[in-house]
C-alpha positions, 0 to 999 in steps of 0.5 A, a space after each residue: 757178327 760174332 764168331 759163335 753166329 758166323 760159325 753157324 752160318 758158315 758151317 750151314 753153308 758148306 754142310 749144303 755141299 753133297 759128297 759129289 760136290 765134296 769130291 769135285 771140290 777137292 779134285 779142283 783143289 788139287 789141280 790148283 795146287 799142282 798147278 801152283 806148286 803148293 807141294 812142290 818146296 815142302 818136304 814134310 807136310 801135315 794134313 788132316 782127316 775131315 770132320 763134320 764137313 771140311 774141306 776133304 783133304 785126301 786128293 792132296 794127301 794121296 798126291 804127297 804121298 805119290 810125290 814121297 812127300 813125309 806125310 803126318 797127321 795130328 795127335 791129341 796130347 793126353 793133356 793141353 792143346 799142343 798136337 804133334 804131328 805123326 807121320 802117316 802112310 799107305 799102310 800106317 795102324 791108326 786109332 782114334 783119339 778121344 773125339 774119334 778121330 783116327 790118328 796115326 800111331 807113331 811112337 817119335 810125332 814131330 813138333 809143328 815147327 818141325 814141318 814145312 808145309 801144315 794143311 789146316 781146317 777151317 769153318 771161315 777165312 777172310 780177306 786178310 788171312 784169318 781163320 775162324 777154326 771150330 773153337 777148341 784152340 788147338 791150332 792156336 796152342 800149337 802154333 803160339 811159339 810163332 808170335 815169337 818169331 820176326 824172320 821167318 816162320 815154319 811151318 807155312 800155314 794153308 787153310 783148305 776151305 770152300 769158296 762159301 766159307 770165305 768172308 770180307 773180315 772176320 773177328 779176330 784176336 792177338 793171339 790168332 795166326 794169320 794164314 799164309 794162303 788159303 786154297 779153295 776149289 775155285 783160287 789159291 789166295 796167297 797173303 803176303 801181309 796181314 791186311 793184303 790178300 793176294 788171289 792167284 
């Protein structure tokens, strides 16, 4: 199947959710990742403002902050696809950027390799780790510098996504980064190599 039709089908999927279901989810998410200490060896760490159905971010943002966690969103370049990161807090000014998106008016953003943890949004994943974003490349273009890299890789890479949006395997390319972990409202899927997922 291709990535055009699965987007439909797993964007249908998660669009069933109600906002209960929304809220419920990231509550069960939230428990998860305190209980896995998913925030806890991460000093600076990027999330993002749900669009269109994902997976809502703001219980884990909101507990960053209570942790004085250094907390950023993205920023849209005026040209290319390479976001920064601006750091965001309870009382930050926003503005939208040109798809309205708020994001945090921060005059020194930060480069993705700056950060330890990056929270990303997805429309699938699979068994391995891959990610099926929205198609606009942003991620890819931003964290391409890491193809580069054979020791070690930061920022570590976690997808926040629905159980339903999981898949057995997904298509992918050479230049796509594989995930890190996964977490849903159900498990925190931890992978430790391209082809072994890990469920906790």
């Amino acid at each position: 199947m291709n990535k055009s039709t699965l987007r439909r089908q797993l964007k249908a999927a998660r669009n069933t959710f109600t906002l209960t279901d929304r809220r419920k989810a990231g509550r069960a998410s939230l428990r998860l990742a305190l209980r896995h200490g998913l925030l806890l060896r991460a000093q600076r760490i990027a999330f993002y403002l749900p669009q269109g159905g994902e997976f809502d971010a703001h219980p884990l943002l909101n507990q960053a902050l209570w942790m004085q966690r250094d907390c950023y969103l993205p920023v849209l370049p005026r040209r290319g696809r390479v976001m920064r990161f601006g750091r965001v807090g309870r009382h930050t000014r926003m503005h939208p950027n040109r798809y309205g998106i708020p994001e945090p008016l921060d005059a020194r953003p930060l480069r993705a390799r700056q950060l330890d943890l990056l929270l990303m949004p997805l429309v699938g994943f699979d068994s391995a780790g891959h990610r099926l974003g929205m198609g606009g490349g942003y991620y890819d273009a931003t964290l391409a510098y890491m193809q580069h890299r054979r020791s070690w890789r930061k920022p570590r890479l976690v997808g926040l996504a629905y159980e339903c949006q999981r898949v057995e395997k997904l298509p992918h390319e050479p230049w796509d980064m594989p995930l890190d972990a996964v977490l849903t409202e159900r498990q925190l899927y931890r992978f430790t190599s391209a082809t072994r997922p890990h469920p906790s």
